[in-house]
C-alpha positions as semicolon CSV with decimal commas, in nm:
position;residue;x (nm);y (nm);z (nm)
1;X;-0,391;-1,248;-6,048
2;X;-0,258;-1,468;-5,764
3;X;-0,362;-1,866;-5,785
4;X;-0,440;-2,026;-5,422
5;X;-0,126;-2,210;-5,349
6;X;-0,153;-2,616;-5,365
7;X;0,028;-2,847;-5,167
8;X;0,206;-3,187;-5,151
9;X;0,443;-3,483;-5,068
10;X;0,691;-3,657;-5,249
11;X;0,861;-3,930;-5,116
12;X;1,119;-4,049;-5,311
13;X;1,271;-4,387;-5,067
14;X;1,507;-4,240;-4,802
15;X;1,455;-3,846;-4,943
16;X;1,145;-3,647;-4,966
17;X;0,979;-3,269;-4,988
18;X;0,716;-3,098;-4,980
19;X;0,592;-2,865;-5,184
20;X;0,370;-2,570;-5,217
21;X;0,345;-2,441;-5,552
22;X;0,144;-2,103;-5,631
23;X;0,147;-1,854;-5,947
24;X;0,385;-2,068;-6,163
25;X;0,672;-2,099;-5,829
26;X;0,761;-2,367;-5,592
27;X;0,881;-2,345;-5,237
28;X;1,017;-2,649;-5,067
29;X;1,069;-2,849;-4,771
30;X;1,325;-3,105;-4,819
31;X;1,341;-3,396;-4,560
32;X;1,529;-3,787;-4,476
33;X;1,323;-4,073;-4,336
34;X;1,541;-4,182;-4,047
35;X;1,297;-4,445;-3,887
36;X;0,894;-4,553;-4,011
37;X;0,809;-4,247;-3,774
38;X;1,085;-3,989;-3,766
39;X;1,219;-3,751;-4,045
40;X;1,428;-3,477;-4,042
41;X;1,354;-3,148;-4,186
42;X;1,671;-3,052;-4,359
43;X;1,594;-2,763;-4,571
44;X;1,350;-2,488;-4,622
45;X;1,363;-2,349;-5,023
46;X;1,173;-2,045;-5,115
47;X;1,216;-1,841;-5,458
48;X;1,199;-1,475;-5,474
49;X;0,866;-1,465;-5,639
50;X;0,767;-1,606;-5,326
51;X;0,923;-1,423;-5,064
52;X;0,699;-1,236;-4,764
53;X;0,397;-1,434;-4,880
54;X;0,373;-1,646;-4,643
55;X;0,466;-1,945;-4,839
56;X;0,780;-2,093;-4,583
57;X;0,550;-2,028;-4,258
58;X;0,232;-2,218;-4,475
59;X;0,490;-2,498;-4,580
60;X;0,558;-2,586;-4,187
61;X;0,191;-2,574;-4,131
62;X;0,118;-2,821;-4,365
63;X;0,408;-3,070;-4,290
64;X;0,282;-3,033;-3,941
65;X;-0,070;-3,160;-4,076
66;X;0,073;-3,399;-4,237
67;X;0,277;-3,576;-4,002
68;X;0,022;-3,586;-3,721
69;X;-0,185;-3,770;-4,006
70;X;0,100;-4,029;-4,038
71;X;0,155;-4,039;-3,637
72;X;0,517;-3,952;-3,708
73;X;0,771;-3,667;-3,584
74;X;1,001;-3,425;-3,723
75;X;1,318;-3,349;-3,616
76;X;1,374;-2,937;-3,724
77;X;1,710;-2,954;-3,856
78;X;1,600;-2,675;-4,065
79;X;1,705;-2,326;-3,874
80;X;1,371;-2,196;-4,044
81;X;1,131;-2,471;-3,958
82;X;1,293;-2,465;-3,609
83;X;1,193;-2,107;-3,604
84;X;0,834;-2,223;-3,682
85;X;0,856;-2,471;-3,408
86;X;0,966;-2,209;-3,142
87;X;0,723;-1,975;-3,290
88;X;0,408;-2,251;-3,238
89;X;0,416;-2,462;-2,912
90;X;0,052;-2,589;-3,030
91;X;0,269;-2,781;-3,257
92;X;0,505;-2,954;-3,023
93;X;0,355;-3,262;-3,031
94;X;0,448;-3,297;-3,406
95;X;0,827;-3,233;-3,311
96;X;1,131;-3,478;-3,161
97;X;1,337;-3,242;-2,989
């Protein structure tokens, strides 16, 4: 039986990810604080168990959420969250490109 995913942010100083875990796995964004409002999305993680769920796409959505909270940006260093970004312009405004 599949478990609704849960989501979250660790900062840890300069570093960070986020993370969506769901039946036992954990998919990741990793990001760097560059400025009080910028950070750069630097890597997109998703295990097996969790591939073609959904889970990477969902990640993105929820950073996106997340920043706009926070009134910060996010550079998409990340060739997969970039894809996101091209994928959503209603999420521009969450993006320094």
């Amino acid at each position: 039986m599949s478990t609704d995913p849960s989501f979250r942010r660790e900062d840890h100083g300069a570093k960070g990810r986020y993370v969506l875990t769901q039946d036992g796995a954990e998919a990741e964004i990793t990001f760097s604080v560059t400025t009080p409002t910028l950070i750069i999305a630097d890597h997109t993680g998703v295990p097996d168990a969790l591939r073609g769920t959904g889970a990477g796409a969902a990640l993105v959505e929820y950073m996106v959420g997340d920043v706009r909270a926070r009134g910060i940006k996010i550079v998409p260093l990340c060739p997969f969250v970039n894809a996101q970004r091209r994928k959503h312009p209603e999420w521009a405004d969450a993006f320094a490109t």
